[in-house]
C-alpha positions in Angstrom: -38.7 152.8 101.8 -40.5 150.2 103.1 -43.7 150.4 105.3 -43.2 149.0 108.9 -45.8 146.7 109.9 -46.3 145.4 113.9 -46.4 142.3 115.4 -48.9 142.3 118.2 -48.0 139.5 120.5 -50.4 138.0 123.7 -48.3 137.5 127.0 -51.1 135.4 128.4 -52.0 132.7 124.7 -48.8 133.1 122.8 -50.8 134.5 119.8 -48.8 136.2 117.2 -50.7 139.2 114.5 -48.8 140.6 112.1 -50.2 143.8 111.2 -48.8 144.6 107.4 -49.1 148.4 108.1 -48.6 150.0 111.6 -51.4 153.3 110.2 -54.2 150.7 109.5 -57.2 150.2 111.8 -55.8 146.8 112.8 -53.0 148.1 114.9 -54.7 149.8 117.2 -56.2 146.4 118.7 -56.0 147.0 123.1 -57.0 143.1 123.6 -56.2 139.5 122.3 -58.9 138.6 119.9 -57.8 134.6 121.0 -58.1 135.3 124.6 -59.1 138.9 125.1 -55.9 139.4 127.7 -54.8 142.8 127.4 -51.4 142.3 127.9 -50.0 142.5 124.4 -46.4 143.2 123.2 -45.9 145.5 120.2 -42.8 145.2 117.8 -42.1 147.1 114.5 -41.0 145.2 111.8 -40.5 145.5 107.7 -40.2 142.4 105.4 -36.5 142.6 104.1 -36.2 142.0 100.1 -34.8 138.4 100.8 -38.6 137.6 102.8 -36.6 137.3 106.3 -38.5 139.5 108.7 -36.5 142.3 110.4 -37.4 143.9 113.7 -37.0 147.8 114.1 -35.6 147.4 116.7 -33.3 150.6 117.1 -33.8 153.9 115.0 -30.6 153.9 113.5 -29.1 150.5 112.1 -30.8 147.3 111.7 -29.5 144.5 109.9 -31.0 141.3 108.4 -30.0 137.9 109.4 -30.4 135.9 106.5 -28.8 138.5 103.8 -27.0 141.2 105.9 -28.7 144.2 104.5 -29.4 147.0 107.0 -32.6 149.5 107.8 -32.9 152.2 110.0 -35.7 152.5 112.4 -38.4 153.5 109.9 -37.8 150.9 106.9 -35.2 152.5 104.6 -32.4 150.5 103.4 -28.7 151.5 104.4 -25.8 150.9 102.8 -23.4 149.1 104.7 -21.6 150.4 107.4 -18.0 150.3 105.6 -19.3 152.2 103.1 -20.0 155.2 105.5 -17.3 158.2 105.6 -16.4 158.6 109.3 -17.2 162.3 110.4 -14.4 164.6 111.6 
């Protein structure tokens, strides 16, 4: 499983952090260190084998644009769905 990281972005500058890991110190930032706006929007995201970024964006599938593989909501790979077994 990979480690989701965030992506803090400022409304008010455009300035984009990418936080590797969402536990570390850095996350927890309330203001832009460019402008010091505090209205930030927070995004989950894990670096997908292929180096395309994937957003964590729902807690059950998400898929990578570049190579197709797919993550759930906390950063473990899937297989794909037509490999699933549909539940009676």
């Amino acid at each position: 499983m990979k480690t989701p990281g965030i992506e803090i972005y400022c409304r008010n500058c455009h300035e984009t952090i990418y936080v590797p890991d969402i536990y570390s110190d850095e996350a927890e930032i309330s203001t832009c260190p460019k402008c010091g706006h505090r209205d930030l929007f927070r995004s989950h995201y894990i670096i997908c084998d292929c180096g395309a970024i994937v957003y964590l964006t729902n807690h059950y599938m998400n898929e990578c644009m570049e190579c197709g593989r797919y993550y759930n909501g906390n950063g473990q790979e899937l297989s794909p769905p037509e490999a699933w077994e549909e539940d009676y």
